[in-house]
C-alpha positions as CSV (number, residue, x, y, z in Angstrom):
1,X,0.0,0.0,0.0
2,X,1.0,3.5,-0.7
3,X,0.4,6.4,1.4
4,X,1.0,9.9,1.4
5,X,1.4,11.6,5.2
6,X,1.0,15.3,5.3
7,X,2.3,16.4,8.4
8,X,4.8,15.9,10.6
9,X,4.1,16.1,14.0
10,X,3.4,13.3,16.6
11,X,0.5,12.0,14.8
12,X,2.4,12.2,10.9
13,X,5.6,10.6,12.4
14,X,4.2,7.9,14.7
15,X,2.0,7.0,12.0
16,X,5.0,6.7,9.2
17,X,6.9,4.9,11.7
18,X,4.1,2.2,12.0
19,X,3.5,2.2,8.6
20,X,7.3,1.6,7.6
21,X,7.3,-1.3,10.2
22,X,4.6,-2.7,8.7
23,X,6.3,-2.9,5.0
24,X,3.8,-0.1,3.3
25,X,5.5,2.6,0.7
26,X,5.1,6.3,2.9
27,X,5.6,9.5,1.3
28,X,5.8,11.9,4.6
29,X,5.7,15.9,4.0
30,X,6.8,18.3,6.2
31,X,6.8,21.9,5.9
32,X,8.8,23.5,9.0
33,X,12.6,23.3,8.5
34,X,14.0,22.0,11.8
35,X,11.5,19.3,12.2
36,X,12.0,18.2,8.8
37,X,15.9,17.8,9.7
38,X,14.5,15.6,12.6
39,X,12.6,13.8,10.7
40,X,15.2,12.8,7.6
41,X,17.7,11.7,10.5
42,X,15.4,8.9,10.9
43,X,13.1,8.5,7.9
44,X,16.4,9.6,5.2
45,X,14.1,10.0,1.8
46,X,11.0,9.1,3.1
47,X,10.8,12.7,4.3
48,X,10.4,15.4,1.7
49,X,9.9,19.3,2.6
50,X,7.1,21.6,1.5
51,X,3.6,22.7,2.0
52,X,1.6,19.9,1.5
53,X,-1.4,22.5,0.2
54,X,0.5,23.4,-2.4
55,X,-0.2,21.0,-5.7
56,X,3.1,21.1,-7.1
57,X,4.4,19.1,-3.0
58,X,1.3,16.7,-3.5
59,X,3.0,16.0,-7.1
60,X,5.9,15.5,-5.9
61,X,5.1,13.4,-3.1
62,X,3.1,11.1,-5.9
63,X,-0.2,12.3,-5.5
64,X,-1.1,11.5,-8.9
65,X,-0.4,8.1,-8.7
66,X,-2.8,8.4,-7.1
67,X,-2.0,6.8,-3.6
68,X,-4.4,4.0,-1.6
69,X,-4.3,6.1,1.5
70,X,-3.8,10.2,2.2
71,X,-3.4,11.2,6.0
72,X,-3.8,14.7,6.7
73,X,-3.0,15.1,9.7
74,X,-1.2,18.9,10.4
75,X,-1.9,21.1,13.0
76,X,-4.0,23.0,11.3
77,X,-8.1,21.9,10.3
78,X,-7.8,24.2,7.4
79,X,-4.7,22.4,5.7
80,X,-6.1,19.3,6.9
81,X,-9.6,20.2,4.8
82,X,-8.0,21.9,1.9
83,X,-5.4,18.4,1.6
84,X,-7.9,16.2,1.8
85,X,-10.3,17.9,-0.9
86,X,-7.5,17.9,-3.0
87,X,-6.6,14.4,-3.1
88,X,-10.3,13.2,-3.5
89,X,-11.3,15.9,-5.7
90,X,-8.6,16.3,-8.2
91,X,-6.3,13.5,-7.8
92,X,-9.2,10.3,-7.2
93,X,-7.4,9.2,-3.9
94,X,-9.6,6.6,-2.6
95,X,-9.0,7.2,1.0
96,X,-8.3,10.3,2.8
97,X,-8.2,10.6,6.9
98,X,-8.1,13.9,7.9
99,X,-7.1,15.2,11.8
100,X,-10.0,17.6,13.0
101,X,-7.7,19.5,16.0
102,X,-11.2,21.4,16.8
103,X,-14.4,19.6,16.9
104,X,-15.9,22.7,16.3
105,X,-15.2,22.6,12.4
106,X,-16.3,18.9,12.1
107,X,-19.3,20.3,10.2
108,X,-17.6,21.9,7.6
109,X,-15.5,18.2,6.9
110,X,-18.7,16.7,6.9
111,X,-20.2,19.5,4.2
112,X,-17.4,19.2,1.8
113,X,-17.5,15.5,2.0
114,X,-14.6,14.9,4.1
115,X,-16.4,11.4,5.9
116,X,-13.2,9.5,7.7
117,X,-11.9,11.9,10.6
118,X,-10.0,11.9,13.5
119,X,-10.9,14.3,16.6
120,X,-8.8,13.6,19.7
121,X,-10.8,16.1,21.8
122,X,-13.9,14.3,20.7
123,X,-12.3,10.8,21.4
124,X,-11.8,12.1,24.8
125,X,-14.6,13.7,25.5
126,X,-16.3,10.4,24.5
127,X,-14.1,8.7,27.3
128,X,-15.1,11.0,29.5
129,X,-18.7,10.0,28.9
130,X,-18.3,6.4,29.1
131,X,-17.3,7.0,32.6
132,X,-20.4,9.4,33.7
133,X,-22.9,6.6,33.3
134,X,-25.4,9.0,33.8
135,X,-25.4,11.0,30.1
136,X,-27.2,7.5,29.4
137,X,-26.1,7.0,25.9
138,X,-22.6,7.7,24.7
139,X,-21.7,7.5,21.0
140,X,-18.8,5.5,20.6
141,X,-18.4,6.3,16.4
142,X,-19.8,8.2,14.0
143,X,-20.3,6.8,10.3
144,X,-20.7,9.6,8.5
145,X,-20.8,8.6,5.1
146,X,-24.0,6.1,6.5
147,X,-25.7,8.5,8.8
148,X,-25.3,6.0,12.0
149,X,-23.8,6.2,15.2
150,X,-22.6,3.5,17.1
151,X,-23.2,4.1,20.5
152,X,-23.4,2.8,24.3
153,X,-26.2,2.0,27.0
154,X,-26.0,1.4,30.3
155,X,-28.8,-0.2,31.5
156,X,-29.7,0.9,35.3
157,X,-31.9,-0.9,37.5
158,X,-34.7,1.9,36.8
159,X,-34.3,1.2,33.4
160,X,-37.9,0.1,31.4
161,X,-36.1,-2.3,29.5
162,X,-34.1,-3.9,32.5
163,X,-35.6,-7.4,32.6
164,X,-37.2,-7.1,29.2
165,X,-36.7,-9.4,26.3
166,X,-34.6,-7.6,23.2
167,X,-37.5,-8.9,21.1
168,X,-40.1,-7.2,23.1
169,X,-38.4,-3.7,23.0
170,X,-40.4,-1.4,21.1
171,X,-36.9,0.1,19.5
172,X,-37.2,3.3,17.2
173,X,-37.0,2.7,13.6
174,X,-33.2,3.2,12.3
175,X,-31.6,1.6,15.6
176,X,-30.5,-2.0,16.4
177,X,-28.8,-3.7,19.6
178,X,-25.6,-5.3,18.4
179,X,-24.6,-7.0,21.8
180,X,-24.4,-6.7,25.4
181,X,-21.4,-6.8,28.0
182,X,-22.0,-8.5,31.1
183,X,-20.1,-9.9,33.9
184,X,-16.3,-9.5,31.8
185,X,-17.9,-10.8,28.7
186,X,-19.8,-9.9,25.4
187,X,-22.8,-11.5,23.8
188,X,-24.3,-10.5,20.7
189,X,-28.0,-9.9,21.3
190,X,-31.0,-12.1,19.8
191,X,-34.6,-11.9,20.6
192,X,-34.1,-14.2,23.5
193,X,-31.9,-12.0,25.1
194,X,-33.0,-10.7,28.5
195,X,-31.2,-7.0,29.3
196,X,-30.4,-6.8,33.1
197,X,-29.5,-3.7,35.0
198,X,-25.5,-3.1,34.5
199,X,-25.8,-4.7,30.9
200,X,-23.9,-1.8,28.8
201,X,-25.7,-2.9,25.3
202,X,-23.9,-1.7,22.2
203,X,-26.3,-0.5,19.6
204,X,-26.1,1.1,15.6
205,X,-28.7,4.0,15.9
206,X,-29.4,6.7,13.1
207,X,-28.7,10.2,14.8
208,X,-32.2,11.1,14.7
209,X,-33.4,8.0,16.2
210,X,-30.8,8.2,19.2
211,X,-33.1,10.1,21.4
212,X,-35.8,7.6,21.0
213,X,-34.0,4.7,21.4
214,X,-32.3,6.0,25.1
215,X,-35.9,6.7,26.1
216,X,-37.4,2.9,24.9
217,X,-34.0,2.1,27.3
218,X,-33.6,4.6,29.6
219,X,-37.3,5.9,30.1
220,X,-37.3,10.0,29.8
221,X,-34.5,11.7,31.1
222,X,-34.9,13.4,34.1
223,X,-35.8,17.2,34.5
């Protein structure tokens, strides 16, 4: 496999370093002079220098080949976008993974078509969720390109559908109950399956359906 990496930070360099290891072809492009010294020193031609916005860098790095796989992954969501849009757009790169450094411009990755992203802060912030079992129902992963979220329950003693048959939910159109984790291990639901309280039940959900499906779970949040 060939990829291009566009930027190299920690994110650019640990990826290359993986990707080397793992016997892939890695064009990495970096634009600031004394990192890219750093980075030759261990990379050697691996490593070229410029500004991977420009078209003539992306050229040079093999853009046109075109690659299987584009990482944009800079400091910066607006080289990250404009990268990305380029490769697809122009170039028919299959594949391009772009680093959204604030989840605040998400939206404007998701308007220009830009479906595989990578948010730290939102990976976090999802953590942070899974631990507060009281937000009820934390997404886990967006699929943009589908419209789905896959996303966590836990089911509290309280819960409507503790002790209730998966067959006998009434479940929101748009949603289904993959499996359920329970005492260290993981089941994958059926109709038969009986949800307990502390079951966390992993479900695919369309965004619009989520609130439904935590209140056919959940019951109503409180006020």
């Amino acid at each position: 496999m060939y990829v291009v990496v566009a930027g190299g930070g920690k994110v650019g360099t640990n990826s290359t370093r993986t990707l080397l290891e793992m016997g892939h072809e890695v064009t990495l492009i970096e634009q600031r002079p004394d990192r890219f010294a750093l980075l030759e020193e261990e990379f050697g031609p691996v490593v070229m220098r410029g500004d991977a916005t420009e078209i003539y860098v992306l050229e040079r790095a093999g853009i046109a080949r075109p690659p299987d796989l584009l990482l944009a992954v800079t400091g910066d969501d607006e080289d990250n976008l404009v990268i990305s849009q380029i490769g697809k757009e122009s170039y028919g790169v299959p594949k391009a993974i772009a680093r959204v450094n604030d989840p605040r411009n998400q939206q404007h990755f998701d308007l220009l078509g830009i479906s595989l992203t990578v948010s730290a802060t939102t990976s976090i912030l999802g953590l942070v969720e899974h631990e507060m079992p009281e937000h009820g129902l934390v997404r886990l992963l967006r699929l943009q390109r589908e419209g789905l979220d896959i996303v966590d329950i836990q089911i509290e003693g309280h819960s409507p559908a503790a002790g209730t048959r998966v067959g006998g939910l009434s479940l929101p159109a748009g949603s289904r109950l993959i499996s359920v984790f329970r005492h260290g291990r993981t089941e994958l639901t059926e109709p038969s399956t009986v949800l307990r309280p502390g079951d966390q039940v992993l479900a695919v959900v369309s965004e619009d359906a989520a609130p439904a499906l935590r209140k056919a779970l959940l019951g109503a949040p409180k006020s």
